[in-house]
N, C-alpha and C positions, 0 to 999 in steps of 0.2 A: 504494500500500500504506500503512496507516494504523500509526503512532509503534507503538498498543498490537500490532497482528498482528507488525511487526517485531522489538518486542522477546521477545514471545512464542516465536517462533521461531530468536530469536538464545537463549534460555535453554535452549529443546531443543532446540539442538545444543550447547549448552556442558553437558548433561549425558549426550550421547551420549560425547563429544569433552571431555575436561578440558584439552585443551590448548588450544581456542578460547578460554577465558576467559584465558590466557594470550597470546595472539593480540589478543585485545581489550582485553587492559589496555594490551599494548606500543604498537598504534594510536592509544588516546586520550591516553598520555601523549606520544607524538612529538607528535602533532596539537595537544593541549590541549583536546580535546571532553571535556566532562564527556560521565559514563553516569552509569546508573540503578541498575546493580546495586552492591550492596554490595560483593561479593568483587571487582568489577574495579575502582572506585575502592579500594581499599585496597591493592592490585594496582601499581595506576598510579602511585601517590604511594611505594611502595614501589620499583619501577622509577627512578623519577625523584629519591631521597633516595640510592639507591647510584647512579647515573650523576655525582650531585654528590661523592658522599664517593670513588668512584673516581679522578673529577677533580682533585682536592685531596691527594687519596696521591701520586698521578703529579706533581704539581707541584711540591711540596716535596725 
């Protein structure tokens, strides 16, 4: 299956399903894979900015 068919088909089901882009942001931020779309990188770094600022309330 070819990069473009994949990611075509990962955007319609992320707009059947709003929760898959939420699914795939949580994936690429554990993993560290960059994506393509705009709302899951923004997603991911948002994911991974409160897992730090969590970490650091708890700590203190």
């Amino acid at each position: 299956m070819s990069e473009e068919k994949r990611e075509r088909l990962k955007f319609k089901e992320q707009r059947k399903n709003p929760g898959a882009a939420l699914n795939n942001a949580w994936a690429q931020a554990m993993t560290g894979a960059p994506g393509s779309g705009c709302l899951v990188n923004v997603i991911s770094v948002l994911i991974v900015v409160g897992v730090v600022l969590l970490i650091r309330a708890c700590s203190q």
